[in-house]
N, C-alpha and C positions, 0 to 999 in steps of 0.2 A: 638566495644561495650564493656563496662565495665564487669565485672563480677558480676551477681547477678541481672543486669540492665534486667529492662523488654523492651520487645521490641515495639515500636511505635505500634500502630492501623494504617490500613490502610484501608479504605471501597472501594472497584472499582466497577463502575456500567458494569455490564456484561450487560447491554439490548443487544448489538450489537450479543452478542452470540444468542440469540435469533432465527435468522435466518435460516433457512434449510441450507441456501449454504453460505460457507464462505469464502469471496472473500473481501479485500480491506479494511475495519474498521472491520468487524470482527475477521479476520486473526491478525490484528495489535491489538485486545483486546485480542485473546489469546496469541500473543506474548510476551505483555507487562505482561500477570498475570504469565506466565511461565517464565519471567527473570525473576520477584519480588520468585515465589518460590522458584528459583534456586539459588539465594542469599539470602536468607532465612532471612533477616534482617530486617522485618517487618512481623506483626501479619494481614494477610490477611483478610478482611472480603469480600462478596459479596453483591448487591443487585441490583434492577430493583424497578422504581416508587416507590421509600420509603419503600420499601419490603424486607427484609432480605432473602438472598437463602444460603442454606448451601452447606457450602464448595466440599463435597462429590458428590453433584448433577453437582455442574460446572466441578470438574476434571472428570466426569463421560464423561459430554457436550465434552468437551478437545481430550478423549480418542480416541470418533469416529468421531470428528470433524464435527460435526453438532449440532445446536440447536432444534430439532424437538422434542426429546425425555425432556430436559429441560424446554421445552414453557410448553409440556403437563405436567409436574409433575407440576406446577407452583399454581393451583387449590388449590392443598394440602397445600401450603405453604401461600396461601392466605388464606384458611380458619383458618390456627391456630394464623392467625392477630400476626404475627415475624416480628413487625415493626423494621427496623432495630434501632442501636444507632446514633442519629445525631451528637452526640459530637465526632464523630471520625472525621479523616482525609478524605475529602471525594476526589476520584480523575476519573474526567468522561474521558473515552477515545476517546470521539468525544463531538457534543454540549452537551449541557443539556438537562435536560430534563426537571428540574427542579433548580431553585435556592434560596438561602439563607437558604437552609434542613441545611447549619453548616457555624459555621463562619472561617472552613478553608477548602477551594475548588480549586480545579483543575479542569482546562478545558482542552479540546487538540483540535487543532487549527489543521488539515490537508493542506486546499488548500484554497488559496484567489481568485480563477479565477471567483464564483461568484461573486465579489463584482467590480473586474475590467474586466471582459467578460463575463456579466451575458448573452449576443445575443449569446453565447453558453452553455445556460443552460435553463432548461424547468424553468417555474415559482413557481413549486411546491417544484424542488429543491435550488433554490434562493431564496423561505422562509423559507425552514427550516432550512439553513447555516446563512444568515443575519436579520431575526427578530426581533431576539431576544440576538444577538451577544454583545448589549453596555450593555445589562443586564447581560450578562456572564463576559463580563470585567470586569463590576464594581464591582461585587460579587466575583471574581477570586482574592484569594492571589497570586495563580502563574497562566501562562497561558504557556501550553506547546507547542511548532512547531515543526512542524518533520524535517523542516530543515530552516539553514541559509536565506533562498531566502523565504520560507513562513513566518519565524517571520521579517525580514525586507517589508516585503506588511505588513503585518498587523502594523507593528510601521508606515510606512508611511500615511496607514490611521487613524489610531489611536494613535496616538505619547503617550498618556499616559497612553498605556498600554508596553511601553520598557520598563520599573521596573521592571515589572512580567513576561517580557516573555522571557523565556527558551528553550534549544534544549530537544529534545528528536530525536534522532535516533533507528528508526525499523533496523530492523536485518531477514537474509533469514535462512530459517532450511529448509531443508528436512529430511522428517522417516527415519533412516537407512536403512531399509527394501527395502526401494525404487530401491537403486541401485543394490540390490538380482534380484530383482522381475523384472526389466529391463535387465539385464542379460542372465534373462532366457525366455525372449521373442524376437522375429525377431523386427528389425528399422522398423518404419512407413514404409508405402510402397504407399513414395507421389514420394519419389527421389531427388534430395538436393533442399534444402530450406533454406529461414530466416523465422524467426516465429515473429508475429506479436503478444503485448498482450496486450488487455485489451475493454473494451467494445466499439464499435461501435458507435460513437457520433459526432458532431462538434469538441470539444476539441480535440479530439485524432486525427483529422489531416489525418485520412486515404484518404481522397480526395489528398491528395499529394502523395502517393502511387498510388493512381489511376490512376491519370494524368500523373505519369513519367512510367509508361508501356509502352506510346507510343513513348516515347525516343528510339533514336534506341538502343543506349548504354544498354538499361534496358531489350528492346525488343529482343537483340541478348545474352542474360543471358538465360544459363538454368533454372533457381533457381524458384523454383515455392514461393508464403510467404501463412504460413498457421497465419491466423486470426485466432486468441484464448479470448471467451470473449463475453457476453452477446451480444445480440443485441439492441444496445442504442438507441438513440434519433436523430431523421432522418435520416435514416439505408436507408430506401427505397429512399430518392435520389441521396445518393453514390452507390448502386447499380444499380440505372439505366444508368449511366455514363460510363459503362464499357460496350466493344465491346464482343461478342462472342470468339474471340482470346484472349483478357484479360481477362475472366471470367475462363477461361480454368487455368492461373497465380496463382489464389485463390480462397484459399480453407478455409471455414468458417465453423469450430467446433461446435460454440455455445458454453456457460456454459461447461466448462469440469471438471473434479474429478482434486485434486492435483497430483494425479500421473500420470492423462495424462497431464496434462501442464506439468511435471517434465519431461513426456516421451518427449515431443514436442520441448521442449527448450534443452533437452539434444543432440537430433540427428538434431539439427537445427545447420547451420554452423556460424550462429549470430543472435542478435535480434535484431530488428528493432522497434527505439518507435519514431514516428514523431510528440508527440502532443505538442499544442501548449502552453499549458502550466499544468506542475504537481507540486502538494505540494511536493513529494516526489521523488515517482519513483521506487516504491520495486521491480517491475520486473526486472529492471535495476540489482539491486542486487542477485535478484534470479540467473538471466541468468551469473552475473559475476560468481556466487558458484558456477557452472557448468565451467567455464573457456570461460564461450563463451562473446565474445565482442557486446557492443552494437553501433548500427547507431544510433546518440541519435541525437533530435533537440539539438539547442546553444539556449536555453534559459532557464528559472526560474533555477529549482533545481536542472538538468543534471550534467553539470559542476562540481558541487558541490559532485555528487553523484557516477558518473561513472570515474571523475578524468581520466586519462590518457590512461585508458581502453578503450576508445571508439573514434570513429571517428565521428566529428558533421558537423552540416549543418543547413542553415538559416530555420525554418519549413515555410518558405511563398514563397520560392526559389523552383521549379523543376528541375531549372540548376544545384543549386548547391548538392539538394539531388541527382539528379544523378551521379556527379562527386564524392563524398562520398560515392556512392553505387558501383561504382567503384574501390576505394581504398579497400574498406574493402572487396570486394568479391576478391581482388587477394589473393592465399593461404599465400603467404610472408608475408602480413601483418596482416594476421589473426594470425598468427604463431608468431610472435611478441608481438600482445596483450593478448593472450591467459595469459602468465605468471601473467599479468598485473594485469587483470580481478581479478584470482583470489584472486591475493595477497588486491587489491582494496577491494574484498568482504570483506575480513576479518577486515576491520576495522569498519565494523559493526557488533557487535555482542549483546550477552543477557545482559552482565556484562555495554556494554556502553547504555542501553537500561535501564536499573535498576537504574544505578547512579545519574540522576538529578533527578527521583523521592524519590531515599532513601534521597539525601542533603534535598529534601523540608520536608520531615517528621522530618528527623533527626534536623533543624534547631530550628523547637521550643522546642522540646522534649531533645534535646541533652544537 
């Protein structure tokens, strides 16, 4: 940036901060507003439903990592009618919420599995992902995908929106603090494990976890897998699929804080992600920043995501998830990818998370 040069506007809808627990789009909206501040090359604005929120209130939101305390100031800032400026750059970090508030708009594009395996998604999350999606395109100067495998679905269904669509890659952070604060506390006390993350649903494929318990291969493992992660959408028929012997296997959390999934995934000997299909896959990354390898499915974004670090398998195979649950439990080849892992994480970070946002600012303004 020139000298004297003012810096772009840029409006980000925090709604997602919103939330009490920040897991999954919300985690990825404050990631995204913490690389733009860390590259400090754009004039930050906030809002929610055409609403202006001052900057002080979201880093406040940021600090304790919840939206509880930011929903309830929200009152105040709706009575002093702080409509925000439409003439800025506006950029949503999941659907809209709204469209045509400016005539330059950003969408972010996570995952296409509702639109090509919507028989795994409730119907109320399949309208509020596809709706309204050909109105988001058409209003979209750019549209951003968190990865290579999510923006080619969406060009395949939508071939005229490859113009506009762009990578964005999330990136893993943990506090510093965290590995103080673990330190000075005793390992879980399950006994070794793989850690299982993310919510309980059809997509996430734990039914093939289930089913390969009974494999002897899996059955003569000590490793018990701890499930981390809400309880989704039709929980109660993957659990009743399990014998008293396997339920003893796993162990389910529920919702946990960041520093127990940080503790979970640290003292866990690898992760294990079977679903069938993700936009992304930031666990993936998480558990690499820690050096631990993952059992990823061979499909959509994995590949892509965990590169050379992980060991896959077909997610509709039990034979083959067990022959892979095999590999990666011997310690040689965990010992192998551990290097790997890390090094993999690192090509995610704040700075490649910031860059095709600052190009779209910078393009007209520059």
């Amino acid at each position: 940036m020139s000298a004297g040069r003012r810096k772009p506007k840029l409006a980000i809808d925090v709604s997602p901060l919103l939330e009490d627990q920040w897991t999954g789009i919300p985690v990825f909206t404050r990631r995204l507003v913490q690389a733009l501040q860390r590259d400090g090359g754009v004039d930050l604005e906030f809002f929610t439903h055409c609403v202006a929120i001052p900057p002080d209130r979201v880093d406040a939101a940021i600090r304790i990592n919840t939206g509880s305390f930011l929903r309830e100031s929200l009152a105040g800032v709706v009575d002093d009618a702080r409509v925000f400026d439409r003439s800025r750059n506006l950029l949503f970090p999941t659907v809209k919420s709204a469209w045509t508030m400016s005539s330059h708009e950003a969408s972010t594009i996570h995952d296409m599995s509702t639109l090509f395996m919507p028989e795994n998604h409730e119907e109320e999350n399949i309208a509020f992902h596809l709706d309204h999606l050909k109105d988001e395109l058409r209003t979209d100067e750019v549209v951003f995908c968190v990865s290579e495998a999510t923006r080619n679905a969406l060009v395949a269904a939508f071939p005229s929106a490859e113009r506009k669509a762009r990578l964005i890659y999330q990136y893993a952070d943990w506090p510093k603090e965290f590995a103080i604060f673990d330190r000075n506390l005793p390992a879980p006390k399950v006994g070794r494990y793989a850690a299982v993350v993310g919510t309980i649903e059809p997509r996430k494929n734990l039914g093939l976890l289930i089913r390969a318990l009974a494999l002897p291969g899996i059955a003569r493992s000590e490793l018990k897998f701890v499930v981390i992660g809400r309880k989704g959408w039709l929980v109660d028929r993957f659990l009743d699929e399990l014998t008293d012997a396997q339920r003893s296997r796993l162990v389910f959390t529920g919702f946990v804080s960041e520093f127990a999934k940080y503790r979970v995934i640290k003292h866990a000997e690898f992760l294990i992600f079977p679903s069938l299909y993700e936009g992304f896959g930031i666990p993936a990354v998480e558990a690499m920043s820690l050096g631990k390898p993952v059992l990823a499915s061979r499909t959509s974004s994995f590949p892509e995501v965990i590169g050379d670090a992980g060991v896959y398998f077909d997610p509709l195979s039990v034979s083959e998830f067990a022959a892979a649950f095999d590999e990666i439990e011997a310690p040689a080849r965990r010992r192998e990818l551990a290097p790997r892992a890390l090094a993999q994480s690192r090509a995610f970070g704040p700075e490649r998370m910031a860059q095709p946002v600052l190009q779209w600012v910078n393009e007209r303004d520059g």
